[in-house]
Backbone as ProteinMPNN parsed JSONL, in Angstrom:
{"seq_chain_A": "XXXXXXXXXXXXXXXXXXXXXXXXXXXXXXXXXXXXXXXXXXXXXXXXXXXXXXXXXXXXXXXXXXXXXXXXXXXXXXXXXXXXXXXXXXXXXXXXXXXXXXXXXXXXXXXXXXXXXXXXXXXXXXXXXXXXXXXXXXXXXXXXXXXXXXXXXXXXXXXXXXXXXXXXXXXXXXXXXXXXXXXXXXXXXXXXXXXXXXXXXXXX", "coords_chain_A": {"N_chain_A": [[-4.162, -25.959, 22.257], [-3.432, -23.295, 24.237], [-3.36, -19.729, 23.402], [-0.258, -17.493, 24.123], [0.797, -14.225, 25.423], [2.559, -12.26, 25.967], [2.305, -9.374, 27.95], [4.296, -7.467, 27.943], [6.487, -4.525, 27.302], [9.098, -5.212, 27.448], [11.918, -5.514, 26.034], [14.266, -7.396, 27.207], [12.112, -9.168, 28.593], [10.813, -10.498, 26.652], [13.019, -11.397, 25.256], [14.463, -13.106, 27.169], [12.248, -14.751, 27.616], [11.7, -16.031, 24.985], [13.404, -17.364, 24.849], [13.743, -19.492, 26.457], [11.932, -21.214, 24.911], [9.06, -20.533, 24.039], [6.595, -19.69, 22.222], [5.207, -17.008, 21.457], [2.596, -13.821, 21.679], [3.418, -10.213, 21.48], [1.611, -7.764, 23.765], [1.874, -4.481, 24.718], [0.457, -3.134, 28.056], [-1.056, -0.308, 29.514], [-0.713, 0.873, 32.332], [-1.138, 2.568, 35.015], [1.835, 2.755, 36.562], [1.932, 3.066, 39.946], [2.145, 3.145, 43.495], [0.483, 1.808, 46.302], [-0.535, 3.231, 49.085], [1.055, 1.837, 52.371], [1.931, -0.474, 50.913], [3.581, -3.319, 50.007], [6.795, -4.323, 48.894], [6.318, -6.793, 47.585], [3.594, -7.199, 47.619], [3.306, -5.103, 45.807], [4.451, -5.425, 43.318], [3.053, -7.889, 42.29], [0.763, -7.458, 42.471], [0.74, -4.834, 39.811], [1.789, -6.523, 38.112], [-0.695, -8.358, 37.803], [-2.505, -6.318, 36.901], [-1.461, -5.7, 34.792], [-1.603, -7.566, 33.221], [-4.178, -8.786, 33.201], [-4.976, -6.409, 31.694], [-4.535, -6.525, 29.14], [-5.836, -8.992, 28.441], [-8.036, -8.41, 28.959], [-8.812, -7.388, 26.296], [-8.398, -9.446, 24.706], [-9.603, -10.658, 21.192], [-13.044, -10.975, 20.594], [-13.38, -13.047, 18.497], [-12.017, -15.044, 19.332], [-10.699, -18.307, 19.194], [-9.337, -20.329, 20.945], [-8.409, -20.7, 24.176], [-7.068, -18.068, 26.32], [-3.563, -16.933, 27.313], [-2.322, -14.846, 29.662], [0.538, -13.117, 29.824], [1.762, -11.235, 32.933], [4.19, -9.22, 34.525], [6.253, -7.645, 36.832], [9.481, -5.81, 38.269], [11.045, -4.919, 40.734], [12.925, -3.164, 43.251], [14.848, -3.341, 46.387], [15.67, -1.704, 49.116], [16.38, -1.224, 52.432], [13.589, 0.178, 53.879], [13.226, 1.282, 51.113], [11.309, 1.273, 48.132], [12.117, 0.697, 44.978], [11.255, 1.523, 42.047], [11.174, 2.118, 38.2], [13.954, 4.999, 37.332], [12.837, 8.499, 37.58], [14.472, 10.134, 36.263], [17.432, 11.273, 35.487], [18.625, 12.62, 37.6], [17.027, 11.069, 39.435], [17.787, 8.492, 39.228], [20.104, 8.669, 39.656], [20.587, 8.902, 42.775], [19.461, 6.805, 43.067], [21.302, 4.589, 42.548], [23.623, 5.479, 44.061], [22.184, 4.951, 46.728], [21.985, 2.14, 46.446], [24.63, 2.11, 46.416], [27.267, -0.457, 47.723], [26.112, -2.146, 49.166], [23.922, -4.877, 50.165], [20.398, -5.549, 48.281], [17.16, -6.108, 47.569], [15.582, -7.97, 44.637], [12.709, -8.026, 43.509], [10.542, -9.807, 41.407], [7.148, -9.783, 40.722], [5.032, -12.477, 39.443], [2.123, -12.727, 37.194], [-0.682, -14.696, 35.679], [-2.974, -14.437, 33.397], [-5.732, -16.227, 32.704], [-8.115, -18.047, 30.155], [-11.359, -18.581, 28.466], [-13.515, -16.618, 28.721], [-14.906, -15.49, 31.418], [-11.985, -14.863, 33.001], [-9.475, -16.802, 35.349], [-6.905, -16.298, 37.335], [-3.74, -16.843, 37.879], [-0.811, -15.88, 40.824], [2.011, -15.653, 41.033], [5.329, -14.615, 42.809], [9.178, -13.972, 42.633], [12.091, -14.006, 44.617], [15.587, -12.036, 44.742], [18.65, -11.901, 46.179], [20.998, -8.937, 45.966], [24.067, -7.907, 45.361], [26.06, -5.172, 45.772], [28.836, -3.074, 44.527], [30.849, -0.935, 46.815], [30.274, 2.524, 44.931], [31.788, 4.999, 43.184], [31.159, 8.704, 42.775], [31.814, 9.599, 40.451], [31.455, 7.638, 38.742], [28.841, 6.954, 38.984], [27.956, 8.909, 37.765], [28.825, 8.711, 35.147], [27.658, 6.297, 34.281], [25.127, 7.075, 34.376], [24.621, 8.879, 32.377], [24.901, 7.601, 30.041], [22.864, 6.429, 29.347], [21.936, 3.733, 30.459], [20.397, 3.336, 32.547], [17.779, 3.622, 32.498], [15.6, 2.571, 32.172], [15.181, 0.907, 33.861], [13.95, -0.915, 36.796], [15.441, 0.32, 40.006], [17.932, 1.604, 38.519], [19.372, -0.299, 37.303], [21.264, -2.101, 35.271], [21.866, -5.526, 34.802], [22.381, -7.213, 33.575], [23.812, -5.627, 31.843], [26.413, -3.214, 31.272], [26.355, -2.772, 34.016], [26.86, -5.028, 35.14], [29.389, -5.543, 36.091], [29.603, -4.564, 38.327], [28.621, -5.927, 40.168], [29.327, -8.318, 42.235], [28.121, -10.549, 43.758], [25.388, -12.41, 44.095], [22.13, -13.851, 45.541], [19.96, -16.582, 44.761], [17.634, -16.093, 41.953], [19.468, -15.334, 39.009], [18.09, -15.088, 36.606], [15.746, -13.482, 37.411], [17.128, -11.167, 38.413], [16.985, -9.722, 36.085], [14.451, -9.43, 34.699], [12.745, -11.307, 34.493], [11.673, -13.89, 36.108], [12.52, -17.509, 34.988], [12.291, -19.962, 35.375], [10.107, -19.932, 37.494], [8.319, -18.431, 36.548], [7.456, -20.576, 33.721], [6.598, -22.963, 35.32], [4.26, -21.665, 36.73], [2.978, -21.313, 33.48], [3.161, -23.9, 32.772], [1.465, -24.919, 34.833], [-0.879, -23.902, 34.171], [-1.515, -24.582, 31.68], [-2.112, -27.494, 31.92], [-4.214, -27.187, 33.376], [-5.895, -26.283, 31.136], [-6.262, -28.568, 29.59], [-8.879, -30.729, 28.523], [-10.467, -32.731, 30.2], [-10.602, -35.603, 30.006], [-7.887, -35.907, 28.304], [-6.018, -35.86, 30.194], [-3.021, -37.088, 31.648], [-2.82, -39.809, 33.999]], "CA_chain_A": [[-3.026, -25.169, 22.744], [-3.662, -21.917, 24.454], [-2.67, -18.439, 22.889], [0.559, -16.908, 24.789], [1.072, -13.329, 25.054], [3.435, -11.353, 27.156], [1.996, -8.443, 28.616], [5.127, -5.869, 28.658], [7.159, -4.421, 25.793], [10.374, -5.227, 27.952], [12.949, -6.66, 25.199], [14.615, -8.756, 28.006], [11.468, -10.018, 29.168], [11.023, -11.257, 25.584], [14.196, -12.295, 24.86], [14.206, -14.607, 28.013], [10.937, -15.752, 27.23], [11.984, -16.928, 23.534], [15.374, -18.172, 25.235], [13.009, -20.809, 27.243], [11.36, -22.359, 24.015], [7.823, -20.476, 24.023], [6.302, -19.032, 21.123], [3.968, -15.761, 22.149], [2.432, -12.624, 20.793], [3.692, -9.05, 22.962], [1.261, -6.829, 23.474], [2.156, -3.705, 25.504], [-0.511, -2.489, 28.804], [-0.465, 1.193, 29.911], [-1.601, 0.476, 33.49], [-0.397, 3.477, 36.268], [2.521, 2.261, 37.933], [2.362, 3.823, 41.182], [2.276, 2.435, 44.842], [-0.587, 2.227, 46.858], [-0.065, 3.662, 50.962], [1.232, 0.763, 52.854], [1.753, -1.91, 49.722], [5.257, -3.604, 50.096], [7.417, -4.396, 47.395], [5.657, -8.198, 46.606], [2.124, -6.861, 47.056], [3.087, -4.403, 44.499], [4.377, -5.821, 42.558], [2.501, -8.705, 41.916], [-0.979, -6.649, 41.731], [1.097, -4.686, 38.833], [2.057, -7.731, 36.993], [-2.158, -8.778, 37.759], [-3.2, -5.218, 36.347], [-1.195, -5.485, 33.754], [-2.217, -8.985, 32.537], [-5.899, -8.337, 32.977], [-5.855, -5.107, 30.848], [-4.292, -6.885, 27.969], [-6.616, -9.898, 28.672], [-9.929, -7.682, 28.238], [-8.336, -6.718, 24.96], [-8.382, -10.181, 23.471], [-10.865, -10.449, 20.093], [-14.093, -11.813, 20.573], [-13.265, -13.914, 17.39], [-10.696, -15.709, 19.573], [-11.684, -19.66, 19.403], [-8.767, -20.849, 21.528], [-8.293, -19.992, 25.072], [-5.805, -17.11, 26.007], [-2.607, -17.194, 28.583], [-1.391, -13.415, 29.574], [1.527, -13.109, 31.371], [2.194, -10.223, 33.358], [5.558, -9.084, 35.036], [6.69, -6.432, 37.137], [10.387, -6.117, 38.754], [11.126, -3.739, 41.722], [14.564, -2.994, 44.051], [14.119, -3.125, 47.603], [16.812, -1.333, 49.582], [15.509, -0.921, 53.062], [12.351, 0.373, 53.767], [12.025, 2.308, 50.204], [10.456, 0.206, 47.232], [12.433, 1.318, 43.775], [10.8, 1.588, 40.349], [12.263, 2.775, 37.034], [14.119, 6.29, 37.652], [11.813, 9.299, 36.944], [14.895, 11.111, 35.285], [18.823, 11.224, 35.847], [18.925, 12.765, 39.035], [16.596, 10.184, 40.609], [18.845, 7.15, 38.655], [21.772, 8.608, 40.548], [20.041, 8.679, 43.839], [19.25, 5.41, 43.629], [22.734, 3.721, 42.942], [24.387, 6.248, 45.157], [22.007, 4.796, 48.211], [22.507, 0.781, 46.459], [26.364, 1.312, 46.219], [28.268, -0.941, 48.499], [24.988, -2.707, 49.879], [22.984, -5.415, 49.752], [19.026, -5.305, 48.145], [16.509, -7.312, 47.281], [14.809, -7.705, 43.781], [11.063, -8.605, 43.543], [9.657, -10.048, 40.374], [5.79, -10.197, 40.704], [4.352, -12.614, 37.738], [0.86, -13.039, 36.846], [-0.734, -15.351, 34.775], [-4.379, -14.61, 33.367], [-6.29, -17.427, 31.384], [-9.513, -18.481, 30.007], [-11.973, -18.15, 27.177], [-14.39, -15.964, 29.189], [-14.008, -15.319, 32.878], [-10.627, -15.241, 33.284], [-8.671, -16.631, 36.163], [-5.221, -15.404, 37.868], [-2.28, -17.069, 38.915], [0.297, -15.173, 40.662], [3.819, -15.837, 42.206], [6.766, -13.433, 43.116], [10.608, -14.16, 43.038], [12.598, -12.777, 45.178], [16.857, -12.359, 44.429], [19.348, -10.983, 46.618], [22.551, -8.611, 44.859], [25.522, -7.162, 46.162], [26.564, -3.929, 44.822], [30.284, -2.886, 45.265], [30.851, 0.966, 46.181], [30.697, 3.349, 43.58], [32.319, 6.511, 43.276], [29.582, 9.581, 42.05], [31.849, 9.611, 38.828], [31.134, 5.967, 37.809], [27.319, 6.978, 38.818], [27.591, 9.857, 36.695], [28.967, 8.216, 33.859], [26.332, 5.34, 34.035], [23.457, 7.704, 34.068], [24.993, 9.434, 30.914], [24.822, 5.944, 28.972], [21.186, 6.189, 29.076], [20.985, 2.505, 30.223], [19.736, 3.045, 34.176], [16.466, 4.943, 32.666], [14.048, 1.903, 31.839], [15.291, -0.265, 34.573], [13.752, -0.643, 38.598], [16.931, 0.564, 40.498], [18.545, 2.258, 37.683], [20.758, -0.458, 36.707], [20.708, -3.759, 34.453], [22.235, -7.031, 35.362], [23.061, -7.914, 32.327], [24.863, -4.356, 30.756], [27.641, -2.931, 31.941], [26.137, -2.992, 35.787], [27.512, -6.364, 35.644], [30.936, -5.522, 36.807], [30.337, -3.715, 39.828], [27.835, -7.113, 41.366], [30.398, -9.45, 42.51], [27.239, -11.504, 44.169], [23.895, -12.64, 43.413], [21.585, -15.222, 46.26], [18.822, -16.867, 44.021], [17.583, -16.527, 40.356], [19.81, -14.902, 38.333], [16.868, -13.981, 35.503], [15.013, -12.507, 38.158], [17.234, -9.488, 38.22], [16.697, -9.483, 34.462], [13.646, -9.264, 34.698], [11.668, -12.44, 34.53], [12.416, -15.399, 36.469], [12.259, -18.015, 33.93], [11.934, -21.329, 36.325], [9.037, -19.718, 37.941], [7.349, -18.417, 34.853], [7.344, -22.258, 33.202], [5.864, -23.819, 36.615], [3.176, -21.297, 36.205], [2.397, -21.673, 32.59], [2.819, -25.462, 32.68], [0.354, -25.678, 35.334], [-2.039, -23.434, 33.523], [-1.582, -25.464, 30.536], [-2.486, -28.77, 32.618], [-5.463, -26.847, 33.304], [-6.849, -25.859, 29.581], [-6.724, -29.936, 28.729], [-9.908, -31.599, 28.495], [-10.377, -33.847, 31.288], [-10.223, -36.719, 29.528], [-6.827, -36.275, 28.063], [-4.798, -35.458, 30.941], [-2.399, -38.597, 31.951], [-3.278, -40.031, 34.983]], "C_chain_A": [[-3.481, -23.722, 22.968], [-2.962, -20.63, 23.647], [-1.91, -17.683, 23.866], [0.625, -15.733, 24.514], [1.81, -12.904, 26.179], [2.782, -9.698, 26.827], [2.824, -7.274, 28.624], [6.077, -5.344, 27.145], [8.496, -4.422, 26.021], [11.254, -6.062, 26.756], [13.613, -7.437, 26.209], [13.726, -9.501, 28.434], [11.045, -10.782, 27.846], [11.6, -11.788, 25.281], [14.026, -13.353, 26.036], [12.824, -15.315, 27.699], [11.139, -16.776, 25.891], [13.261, -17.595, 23.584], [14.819, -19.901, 25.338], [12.411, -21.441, 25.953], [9.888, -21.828, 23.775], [7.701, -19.483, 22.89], [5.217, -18.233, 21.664], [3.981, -14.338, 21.285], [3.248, -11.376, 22.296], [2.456, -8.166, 22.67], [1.442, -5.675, 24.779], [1.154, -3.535, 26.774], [-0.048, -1.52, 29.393], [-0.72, 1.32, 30.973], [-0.261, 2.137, 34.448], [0.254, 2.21, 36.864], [3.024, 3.098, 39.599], [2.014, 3.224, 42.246], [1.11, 2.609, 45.458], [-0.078, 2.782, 48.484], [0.17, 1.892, 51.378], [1.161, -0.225, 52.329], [2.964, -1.932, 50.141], [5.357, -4.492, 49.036], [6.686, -6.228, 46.958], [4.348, -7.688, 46.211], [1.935, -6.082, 45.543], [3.103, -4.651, 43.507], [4.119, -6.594, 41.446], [1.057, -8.127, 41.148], [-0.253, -6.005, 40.582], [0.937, -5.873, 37.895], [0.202, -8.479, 36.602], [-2.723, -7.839, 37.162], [-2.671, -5.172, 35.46], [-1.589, -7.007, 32.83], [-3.68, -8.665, 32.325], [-6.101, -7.568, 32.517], [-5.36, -5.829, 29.431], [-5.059, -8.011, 27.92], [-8.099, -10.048, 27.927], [-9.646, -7.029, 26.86], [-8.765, -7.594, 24.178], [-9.819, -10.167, 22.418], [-12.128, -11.49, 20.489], [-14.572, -12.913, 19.564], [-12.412, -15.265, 18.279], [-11.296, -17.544, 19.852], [-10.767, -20.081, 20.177], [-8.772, -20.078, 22.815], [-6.527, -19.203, 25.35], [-4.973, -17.024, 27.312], [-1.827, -15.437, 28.39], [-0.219, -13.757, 30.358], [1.646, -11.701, 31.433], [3.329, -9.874, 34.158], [5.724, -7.902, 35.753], [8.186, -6.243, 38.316], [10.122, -4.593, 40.14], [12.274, -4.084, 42.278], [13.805, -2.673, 45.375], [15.371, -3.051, 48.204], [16.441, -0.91, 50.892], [14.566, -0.929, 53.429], [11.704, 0.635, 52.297], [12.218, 1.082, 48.838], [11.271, 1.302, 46.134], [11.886, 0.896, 42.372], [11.863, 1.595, 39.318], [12.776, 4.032, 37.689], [13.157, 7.211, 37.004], [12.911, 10.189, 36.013], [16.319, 10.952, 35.779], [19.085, 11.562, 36.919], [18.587, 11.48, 40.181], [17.517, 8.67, 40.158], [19.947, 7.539, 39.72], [21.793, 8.686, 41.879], [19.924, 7.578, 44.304], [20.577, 4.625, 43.778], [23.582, 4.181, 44.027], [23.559, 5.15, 46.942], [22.358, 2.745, 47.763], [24.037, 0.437, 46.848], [26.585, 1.069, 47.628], [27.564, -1.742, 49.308], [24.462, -3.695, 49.216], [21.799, -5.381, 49.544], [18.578, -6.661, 47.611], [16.017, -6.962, 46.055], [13.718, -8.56, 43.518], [11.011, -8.512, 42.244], [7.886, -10.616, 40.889], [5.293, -10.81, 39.158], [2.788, -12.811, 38.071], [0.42, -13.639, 35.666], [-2.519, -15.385, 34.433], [-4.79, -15.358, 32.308], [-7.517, -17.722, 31.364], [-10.198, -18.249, 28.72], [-12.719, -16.745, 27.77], [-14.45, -15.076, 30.139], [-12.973, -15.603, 32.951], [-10.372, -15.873, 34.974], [-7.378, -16.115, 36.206], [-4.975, -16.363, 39.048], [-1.403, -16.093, 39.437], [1.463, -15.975, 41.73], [4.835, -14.396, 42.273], [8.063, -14.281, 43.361], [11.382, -13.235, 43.474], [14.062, -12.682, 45.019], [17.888, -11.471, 45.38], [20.583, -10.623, 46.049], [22.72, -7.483, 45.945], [25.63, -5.975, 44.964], [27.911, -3.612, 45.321], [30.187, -1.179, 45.437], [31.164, 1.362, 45.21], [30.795, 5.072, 43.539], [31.241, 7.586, 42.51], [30.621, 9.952, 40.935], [31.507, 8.282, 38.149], [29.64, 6.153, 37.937], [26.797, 7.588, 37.837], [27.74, 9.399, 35.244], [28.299, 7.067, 33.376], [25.623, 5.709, 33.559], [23.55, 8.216, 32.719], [24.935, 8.439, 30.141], [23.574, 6.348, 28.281], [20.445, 4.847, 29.962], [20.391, 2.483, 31.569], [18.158, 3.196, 33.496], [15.523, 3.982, 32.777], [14.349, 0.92, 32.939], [15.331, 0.2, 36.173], [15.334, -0.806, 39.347], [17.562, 1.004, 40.403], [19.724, 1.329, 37.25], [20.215, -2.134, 36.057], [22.157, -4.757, 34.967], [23.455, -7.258, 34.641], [24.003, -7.348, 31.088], [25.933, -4.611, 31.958], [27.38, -2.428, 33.782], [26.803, -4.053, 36.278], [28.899, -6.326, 36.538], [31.366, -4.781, 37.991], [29.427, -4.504, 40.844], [28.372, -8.139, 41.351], [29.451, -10.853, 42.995], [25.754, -11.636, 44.346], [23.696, -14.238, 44.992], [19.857, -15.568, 45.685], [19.011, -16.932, 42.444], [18.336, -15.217, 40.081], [18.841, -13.993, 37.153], [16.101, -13.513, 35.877], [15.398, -11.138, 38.478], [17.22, -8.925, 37.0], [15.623, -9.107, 34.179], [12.119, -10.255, 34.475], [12.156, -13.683, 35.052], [11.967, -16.284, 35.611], [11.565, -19.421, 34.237], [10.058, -21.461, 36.643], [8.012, -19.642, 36.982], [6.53, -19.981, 34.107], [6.704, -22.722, 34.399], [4.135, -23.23, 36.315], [2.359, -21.817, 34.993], [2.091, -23.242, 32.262], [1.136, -26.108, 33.588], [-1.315, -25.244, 35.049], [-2.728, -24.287, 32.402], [-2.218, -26.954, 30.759], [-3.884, -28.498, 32.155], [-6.984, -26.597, 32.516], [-6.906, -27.482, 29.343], [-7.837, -30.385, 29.546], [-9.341, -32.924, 29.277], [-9.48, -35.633, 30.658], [-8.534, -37.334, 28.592], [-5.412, -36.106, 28.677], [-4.219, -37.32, 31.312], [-2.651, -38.678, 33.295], [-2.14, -40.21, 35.785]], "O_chain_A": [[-3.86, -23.021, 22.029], [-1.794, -20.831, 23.312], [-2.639, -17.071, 24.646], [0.553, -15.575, 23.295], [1.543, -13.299, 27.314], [2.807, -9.068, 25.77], [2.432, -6.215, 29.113], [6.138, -6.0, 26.106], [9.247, -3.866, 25.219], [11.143, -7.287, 26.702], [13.411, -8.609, 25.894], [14.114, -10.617, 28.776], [10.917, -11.982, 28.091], [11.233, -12.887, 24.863], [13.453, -14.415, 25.794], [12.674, -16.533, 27.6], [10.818, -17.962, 25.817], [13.941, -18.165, 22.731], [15.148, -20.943, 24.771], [12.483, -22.658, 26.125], [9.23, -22.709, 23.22], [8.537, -18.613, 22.648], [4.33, -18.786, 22.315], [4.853, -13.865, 20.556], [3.489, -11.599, 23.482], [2.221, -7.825, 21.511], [1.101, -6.099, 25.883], [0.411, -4.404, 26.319], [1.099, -1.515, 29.84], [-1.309, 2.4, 30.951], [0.934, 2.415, 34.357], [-0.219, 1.191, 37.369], [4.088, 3.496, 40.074], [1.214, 2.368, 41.867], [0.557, 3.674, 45.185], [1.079, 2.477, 48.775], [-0.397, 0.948, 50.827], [0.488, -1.116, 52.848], [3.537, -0.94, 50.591], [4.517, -5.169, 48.443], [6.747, -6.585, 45.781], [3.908, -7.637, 45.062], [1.117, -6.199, 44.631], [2.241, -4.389, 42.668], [4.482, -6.458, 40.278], [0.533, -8.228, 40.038], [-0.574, -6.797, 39.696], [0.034, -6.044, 37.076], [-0.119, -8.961, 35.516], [-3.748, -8.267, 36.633], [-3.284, -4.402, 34.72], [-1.805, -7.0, 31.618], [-4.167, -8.315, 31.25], [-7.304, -7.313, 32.468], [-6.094, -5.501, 28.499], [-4.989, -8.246, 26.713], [-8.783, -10.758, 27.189], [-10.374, -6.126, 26.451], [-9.373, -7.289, 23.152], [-10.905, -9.738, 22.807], [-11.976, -12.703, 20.633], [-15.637, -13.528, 19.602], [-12.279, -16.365, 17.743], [-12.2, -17.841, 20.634], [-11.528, -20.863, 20.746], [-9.087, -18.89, 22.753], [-5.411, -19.496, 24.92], [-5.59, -17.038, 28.377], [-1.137, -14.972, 27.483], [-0.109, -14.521, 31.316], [1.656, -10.967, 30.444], [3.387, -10.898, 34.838], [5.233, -6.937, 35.167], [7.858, -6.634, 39.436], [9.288, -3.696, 40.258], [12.781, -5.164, 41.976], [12.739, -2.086, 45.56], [16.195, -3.952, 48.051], [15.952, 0.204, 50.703], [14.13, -2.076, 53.526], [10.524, 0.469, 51.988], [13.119, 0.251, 48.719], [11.16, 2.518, 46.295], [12.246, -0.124, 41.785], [13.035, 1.235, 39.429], [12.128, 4.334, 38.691], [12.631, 6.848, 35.952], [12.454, 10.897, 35.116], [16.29, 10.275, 36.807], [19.897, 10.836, 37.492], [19.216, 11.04, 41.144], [17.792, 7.872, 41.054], [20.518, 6.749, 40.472], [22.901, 8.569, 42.403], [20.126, 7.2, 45.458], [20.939, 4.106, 44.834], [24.171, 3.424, 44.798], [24.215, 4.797, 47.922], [22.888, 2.054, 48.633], [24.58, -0.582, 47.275], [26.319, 1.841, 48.549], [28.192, -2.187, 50.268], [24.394, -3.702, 47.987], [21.313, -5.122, 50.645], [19.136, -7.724, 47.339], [15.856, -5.748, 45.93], [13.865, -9.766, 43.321], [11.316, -7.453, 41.695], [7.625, -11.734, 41.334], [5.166, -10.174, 38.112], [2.392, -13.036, 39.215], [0.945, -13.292, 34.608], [-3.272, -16.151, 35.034], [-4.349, -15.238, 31.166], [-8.153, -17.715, 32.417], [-9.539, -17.679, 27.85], [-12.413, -15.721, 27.158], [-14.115, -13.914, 29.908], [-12.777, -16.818, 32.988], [-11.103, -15.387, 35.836], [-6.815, -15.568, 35.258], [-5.407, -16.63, 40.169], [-1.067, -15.268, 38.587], [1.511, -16.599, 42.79], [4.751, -13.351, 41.628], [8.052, -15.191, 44.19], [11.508, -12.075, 43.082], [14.281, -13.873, 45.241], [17.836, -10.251, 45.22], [21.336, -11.501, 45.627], [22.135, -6.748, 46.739], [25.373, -5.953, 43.76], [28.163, -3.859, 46.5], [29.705, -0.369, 44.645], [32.073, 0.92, 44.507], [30.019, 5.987, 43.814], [30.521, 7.117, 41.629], [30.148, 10.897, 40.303], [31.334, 8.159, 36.936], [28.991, 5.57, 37.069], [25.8, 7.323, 37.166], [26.945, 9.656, 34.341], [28.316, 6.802, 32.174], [25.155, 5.254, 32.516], [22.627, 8.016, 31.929], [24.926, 8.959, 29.025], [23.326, 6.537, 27.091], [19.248, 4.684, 30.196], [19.774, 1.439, 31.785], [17.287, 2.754, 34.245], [14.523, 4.29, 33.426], [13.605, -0.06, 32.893], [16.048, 1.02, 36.747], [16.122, -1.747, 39.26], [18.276, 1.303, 41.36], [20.813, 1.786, 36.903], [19.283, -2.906, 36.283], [23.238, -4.385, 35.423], [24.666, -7.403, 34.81], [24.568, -7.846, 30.115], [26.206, -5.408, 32.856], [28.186, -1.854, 34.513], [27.257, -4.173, 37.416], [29.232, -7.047, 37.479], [32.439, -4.464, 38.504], [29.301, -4.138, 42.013], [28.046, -9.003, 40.538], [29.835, -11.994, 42.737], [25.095, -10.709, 44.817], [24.49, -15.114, 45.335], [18.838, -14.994, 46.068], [19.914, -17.452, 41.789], [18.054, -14.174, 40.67], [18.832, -12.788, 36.898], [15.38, -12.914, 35.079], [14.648, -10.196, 38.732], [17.424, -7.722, 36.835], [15.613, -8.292, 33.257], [10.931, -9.956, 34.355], [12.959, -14.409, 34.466], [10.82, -16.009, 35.258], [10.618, -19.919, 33.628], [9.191, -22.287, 36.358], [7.135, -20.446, 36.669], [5.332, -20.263, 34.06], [5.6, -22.935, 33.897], [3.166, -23.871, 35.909], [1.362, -22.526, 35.133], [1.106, -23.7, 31.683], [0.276, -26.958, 33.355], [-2.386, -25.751, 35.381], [-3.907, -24.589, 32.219], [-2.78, -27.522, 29.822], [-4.559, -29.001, 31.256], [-8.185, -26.625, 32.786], [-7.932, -27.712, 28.703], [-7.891, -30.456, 30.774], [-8.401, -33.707, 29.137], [-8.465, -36.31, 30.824], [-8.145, -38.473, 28.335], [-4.279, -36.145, 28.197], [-4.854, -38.372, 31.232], [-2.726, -37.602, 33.888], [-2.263, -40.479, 36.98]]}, "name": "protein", "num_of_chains": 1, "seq": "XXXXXXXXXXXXXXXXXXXXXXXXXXXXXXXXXXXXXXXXXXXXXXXXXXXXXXXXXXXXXXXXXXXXXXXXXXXXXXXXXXXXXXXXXXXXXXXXXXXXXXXXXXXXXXXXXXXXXXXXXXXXXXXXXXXXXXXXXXXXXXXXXXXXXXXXXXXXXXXXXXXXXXXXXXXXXXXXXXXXXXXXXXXXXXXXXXXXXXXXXXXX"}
């Protein structure tokens, strides 16, 4: 059985992960998140979720006798042309909902999946989710941003807080605006997992 670790120190991407049934270590990676010229919101986010798997990867102990499964994750908001992160600070949180309210965006999960004893390989996929936002008046923005809860989340807003009541509609995965699609994730790791068994005991 391979060694699981999640890659991010996101408590929802943990909690959904231990929702699904998998037992894993977290260990954080400090990787620059910043954009490259002309990357669009999958490329990015996927190579994130790949740079952040592979730095916690080259971490594991050289004691380690089992082989090791990273996962890496990275969400993004796509409103337009412009690619949204976390907010850099309250102004830019209220920038962002101000240009989401009353529109539809897209949200990109890039995962990555690095495994091996040695040389690692890399899986990656991306999910993509489309959400409705209802207009919002710049006192309901203001009084969001004052919460605190836009600050750690691409877009400035969570799914699953009190954002909930102003997205009447969702097209796709639901735990992809959470921050980890969960479906996808499991396809991945299952087929990684295929991969670590010794020939001889896979079922035919």
């Amino acid at each position: 059985m391979a060694h699981l670790v999640l890659a991010s120190a996101s408590p929802r991407r943990r909690d959904l992960l231990s929702q699904a049934g998998y037992r894993f270590a977290v260990q954080a990676s400090s990787i620059p998140e910043s954009r490259q010229p002309g990357e669009d919101a999958i490329r990015f986010a996927t190579r994130l979720a790949r740079e952040k798997a592979e730095a916690v990867f080259a971490q594991r102990p050289s004691s380690a006798l089992e082989p090791w499964m990273v996962l890496g994750a990275d969400t993004v908001v796509v409103c337009d042309s412009e690619v949204m992160g976390k907010p850099t600070d309250d102004a830019d949180a209220a920038r962002m909902l101000l240009r989401l309210s009353g529109r539809t965006h897209h949200v990109v999960t890039g995962v990555a999946v690095v495994w091996g004893s040695s040389s690692p390989a890399v899986e990656l996929a991306a999910e993509l989710t489309q959400v409705t936002l209802r207009t919002l008046s710049p006192d309901e923005v203001a009084r969001y941003v004052a919460s605190g809860e836009p600050m750690d989340k691409a877009g400035a807003y969570g799914i699953q807080g009190y954002a909930a009541r102003w997205i009447p509609r969702i097209s796709g995965c639901y735990f992809n605006v959470v921050g980890l699609p969960v479906a996808l994730v499991t396809s991945l790791l299952e087929g990684v997992e295929l991969r670590l068994q010794p020939k001889g005991s896979r079922s035919e």
